[in-house]
C-alpha positions in Angstrom: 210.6 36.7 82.2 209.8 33.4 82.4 209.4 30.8 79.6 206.2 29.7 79.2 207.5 26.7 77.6 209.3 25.6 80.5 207.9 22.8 82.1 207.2 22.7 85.8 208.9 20.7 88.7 206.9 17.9 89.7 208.4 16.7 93.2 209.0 13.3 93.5 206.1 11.2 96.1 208.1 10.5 99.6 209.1 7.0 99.8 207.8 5.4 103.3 209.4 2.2 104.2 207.2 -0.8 104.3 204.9 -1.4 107.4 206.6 -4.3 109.2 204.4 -7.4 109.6 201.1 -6.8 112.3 202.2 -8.6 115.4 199.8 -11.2 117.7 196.9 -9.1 119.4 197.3 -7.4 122.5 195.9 -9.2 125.1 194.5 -7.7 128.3 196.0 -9.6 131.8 192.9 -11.0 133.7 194.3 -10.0 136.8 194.0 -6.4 136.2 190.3 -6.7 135.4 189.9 -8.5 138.3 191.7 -5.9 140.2 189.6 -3.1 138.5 186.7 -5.4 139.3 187.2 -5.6 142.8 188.3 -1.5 143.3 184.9 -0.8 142.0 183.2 -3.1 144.2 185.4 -1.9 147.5 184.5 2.0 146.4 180.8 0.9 146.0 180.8 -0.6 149.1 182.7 2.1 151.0 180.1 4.8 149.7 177.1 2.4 150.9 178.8 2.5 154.0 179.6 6.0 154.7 175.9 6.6 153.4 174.9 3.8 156.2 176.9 6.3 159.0 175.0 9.4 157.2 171.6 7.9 158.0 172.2 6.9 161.1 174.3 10.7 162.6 170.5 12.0 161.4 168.5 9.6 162.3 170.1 9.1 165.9 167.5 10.4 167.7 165.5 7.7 166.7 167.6 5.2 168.8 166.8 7.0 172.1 163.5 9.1 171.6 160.2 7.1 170.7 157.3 10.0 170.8 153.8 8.6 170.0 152.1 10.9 167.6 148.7 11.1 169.5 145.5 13.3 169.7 144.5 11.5 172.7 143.3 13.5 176.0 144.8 13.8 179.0 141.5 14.0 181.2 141.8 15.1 184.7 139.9 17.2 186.8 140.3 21.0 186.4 143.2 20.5 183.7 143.3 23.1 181.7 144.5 22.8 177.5 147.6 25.1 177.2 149.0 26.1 173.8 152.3 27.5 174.0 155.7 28.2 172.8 155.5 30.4 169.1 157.1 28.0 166.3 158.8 29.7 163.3 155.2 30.2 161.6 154.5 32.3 165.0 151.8 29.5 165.9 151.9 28.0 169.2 154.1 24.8 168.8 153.6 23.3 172.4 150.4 21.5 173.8 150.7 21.2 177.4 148.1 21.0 181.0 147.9 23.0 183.7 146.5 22.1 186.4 145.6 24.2 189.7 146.2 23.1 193.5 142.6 22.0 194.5 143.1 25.0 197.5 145.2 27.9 196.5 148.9 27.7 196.4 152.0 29.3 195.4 153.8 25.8 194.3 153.9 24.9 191.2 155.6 21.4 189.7 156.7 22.0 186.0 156.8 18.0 184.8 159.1 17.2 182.5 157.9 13.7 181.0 160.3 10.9 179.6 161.1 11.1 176.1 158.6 8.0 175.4 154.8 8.3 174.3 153.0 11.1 175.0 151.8 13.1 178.0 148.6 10.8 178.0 151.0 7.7 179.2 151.9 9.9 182.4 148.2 9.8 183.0 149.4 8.1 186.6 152.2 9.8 188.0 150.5 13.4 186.9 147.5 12.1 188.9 149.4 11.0 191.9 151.2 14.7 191.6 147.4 16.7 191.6 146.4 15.3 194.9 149.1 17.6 197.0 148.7 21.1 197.0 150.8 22.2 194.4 149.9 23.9 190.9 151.0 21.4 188.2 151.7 22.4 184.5 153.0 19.3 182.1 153.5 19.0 178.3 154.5 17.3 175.2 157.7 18.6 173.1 157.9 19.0 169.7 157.1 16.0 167.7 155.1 14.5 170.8 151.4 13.8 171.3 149.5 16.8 170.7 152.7 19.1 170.1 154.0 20.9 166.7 154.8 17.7 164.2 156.2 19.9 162.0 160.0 18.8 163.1 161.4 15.3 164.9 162.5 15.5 168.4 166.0 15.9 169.5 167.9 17.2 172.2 168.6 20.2 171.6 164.8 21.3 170.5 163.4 19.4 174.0 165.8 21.4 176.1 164.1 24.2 174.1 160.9 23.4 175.2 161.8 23.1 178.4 162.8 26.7 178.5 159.5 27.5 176.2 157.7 25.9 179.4 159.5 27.8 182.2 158.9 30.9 180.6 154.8 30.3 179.9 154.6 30.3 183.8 157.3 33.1 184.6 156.2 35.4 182.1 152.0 34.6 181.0 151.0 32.9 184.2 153.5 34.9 186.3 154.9 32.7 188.6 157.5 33.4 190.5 160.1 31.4 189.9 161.6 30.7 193.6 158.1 28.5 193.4 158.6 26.2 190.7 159.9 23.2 190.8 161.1 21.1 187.7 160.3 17.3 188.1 161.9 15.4 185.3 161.7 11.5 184.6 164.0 9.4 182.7 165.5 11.8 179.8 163.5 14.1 180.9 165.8 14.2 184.3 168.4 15.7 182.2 165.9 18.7 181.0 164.8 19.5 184.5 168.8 18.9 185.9 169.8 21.6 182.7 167.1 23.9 183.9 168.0 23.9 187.4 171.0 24.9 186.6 170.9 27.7 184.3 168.3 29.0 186.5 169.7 29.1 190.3 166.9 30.9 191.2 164.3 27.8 190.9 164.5 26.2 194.9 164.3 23.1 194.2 164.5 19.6 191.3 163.2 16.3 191.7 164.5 13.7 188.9 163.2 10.2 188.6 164.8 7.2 187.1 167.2 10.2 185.3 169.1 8.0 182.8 173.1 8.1 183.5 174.2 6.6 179.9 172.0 7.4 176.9 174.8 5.9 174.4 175.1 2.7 176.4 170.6 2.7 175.9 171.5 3.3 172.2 174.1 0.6 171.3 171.0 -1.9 172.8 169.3 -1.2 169.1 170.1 -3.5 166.7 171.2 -1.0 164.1 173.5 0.1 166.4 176.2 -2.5 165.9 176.3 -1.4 162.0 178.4 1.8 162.6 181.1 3.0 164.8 178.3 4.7 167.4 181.0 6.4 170.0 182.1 8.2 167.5 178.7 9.6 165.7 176.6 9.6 168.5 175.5 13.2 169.9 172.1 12.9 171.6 173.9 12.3 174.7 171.1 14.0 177.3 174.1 14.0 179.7 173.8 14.2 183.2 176.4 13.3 185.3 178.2 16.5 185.3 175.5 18.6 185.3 174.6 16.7 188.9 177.9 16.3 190.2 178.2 20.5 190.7 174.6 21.0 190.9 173.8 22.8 194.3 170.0 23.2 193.9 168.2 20.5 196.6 167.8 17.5 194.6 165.1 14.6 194.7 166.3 11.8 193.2 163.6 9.1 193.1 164.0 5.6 191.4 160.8 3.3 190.6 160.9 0.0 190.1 163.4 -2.4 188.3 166.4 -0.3 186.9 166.3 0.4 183.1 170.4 0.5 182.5 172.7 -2.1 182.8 173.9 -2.8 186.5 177.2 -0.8 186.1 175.3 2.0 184.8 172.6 2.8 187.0 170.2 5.9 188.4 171.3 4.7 191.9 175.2 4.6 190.4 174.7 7.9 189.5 172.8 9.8 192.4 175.8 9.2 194.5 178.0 11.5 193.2 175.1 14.1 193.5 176.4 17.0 194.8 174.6 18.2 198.1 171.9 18.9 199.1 170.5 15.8 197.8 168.0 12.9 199.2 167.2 9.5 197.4 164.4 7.5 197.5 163.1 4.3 196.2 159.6 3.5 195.4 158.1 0.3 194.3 156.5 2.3 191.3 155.1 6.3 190.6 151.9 4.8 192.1 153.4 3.8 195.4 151.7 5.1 198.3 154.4 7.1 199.6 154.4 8.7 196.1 152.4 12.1 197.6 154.3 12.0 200.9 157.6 12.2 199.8 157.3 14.8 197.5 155.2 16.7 200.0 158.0 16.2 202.9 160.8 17.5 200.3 158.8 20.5 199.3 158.1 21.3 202.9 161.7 21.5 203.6 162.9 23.5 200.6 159.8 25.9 199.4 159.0 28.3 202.3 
């Protein structure tokens, strides 16, 4: 047993040596605040411009499609207001005209306007067309004049369209397709070229002032020079190959002063057409061999 009277073991407080002297303050080198400095800077500046690149891989279409948002009216005589083409809220999404040959016929020109205004600024050329015989049925895409606004244009949803178009005559209107002929100008060239070649059975294209290098029309913006454009740059509308094994009869018309550069023009690129194929010049869609040309190519290829 213990003794109470024993006293208890105290231990004895651990001895730490003494704390040497506090040195001089650290002091940071200005060269790597600088450096930390300038990192920051460099990974804000690569951010803005990856963001810059962003903008413009969505935005592209911008650079080559200029659609005027218009309610204006296409007035000609007999035209017809079409609404076509069910959007995703089962609505009609397409405005269009159709216009009837002035004495019954079984040709029918499906135009395919330039991806510029509306169908209001083809007001000419559509007028020139409704003097031959010929049934004549022309729209605005998505995002154009009188069309769905609901989504911007772009390549892919124009060459919809086109389709949407081709099928409201086949399938409402019931045409036969042997009759119809897709007449295309500027980017709408490559629509009408596409067309003519997924569908074999159409006798005929005519393209006018079809554009050969959308990219090289692109890098004239002046955003274009910000970002590496080759390599973002998908709107292409190309139309070169599609031409160069095309076998479908081909009118290829050019109006007035060319649009491209010299080395890249729609005279460079009708001659590698494939045949059958005729080109023609006119001083402008309101020349007065306008009608007649068209009229002698349909004679020869619509029977």
């Amino acid at each position: 047993m213990a003794n109470p009277k024993q006293k208890k073991h105290v231990p004895t407080p651990r001895q730490y040596p003494p704390r040497p002297p506090a040195g001089p303050p650290e002091v940071v080198n200005p060269i790597w605040l600088l450096k930390a400095v300038g990192i920051t800077i460099a990974a804000a500046l690569i951010c803005a411009y990856l963001t810059l690149c962003l903008l413009v891989y969505q935005g592209q279409w911008q650079l080559v499609l200029h659609p005027t948002v218009s309610t204006e009216a296409l007035t000609l005589p007999d035209a017809t207001t079409i609404r076509f083409g069910a959007a995703e809220t089962g609505q009609p999404a397409l405005s269009g005209l159709y216009l009837p040959a002035s004495t019954p016929s079984d040709r029918t020109i499906l135009y395919l306007p330039d991806a510029t205004g509306s169908l209001a600024a083809n007001a000419a050329t559509l007028t020139q067309l409704h003097t031959l015989p010929l049934n004549l049925f022309a729209f605005d895409y998505r995002g154009f004049g009188a069309s769905a606004r609901t989504q911007h244009p772009t390549e892919l949803r124009m060459t919809e369209d086109a389709e949407s178009a081709l099928d409201y005559l086949i399938n409402t209107r019931h045409i036969r397709p042997q009759t119809i002929v897709p007449y295309g100008v500027g980017l709408g060239a490559s629509l009408a070229a596409t067309l003519a070649a997924r569908h074999p059975e159409l006798p005929a294209v005519i393209l006018e002032s079809a554009v050969p290098d959308v990219l090289t029309q692109a890098r004239a913006d002046s955003r274009a020079g910000l970002v590496p454009l080759s390599l973002l740059f998908h709107e292409q509308f190309l139309i070169a190959p599609t031409l160069s094994t095309l076998t479908t009869p081909k009118l290829l018309l050019t109006t007035g002063p060319s649009p491209i550069t010299p080395h890249a023009t729609p005279e460079t690129l009708y001659r590698n057409a494939h045949a059958p194929s005729r080109t023609t010049h006119l001083i402008s869609p309101q020349d007065p061999q306008f009608p007649t040309v068209i009229q002698r190519f349909l004679d020869e290829y619509l029977h």
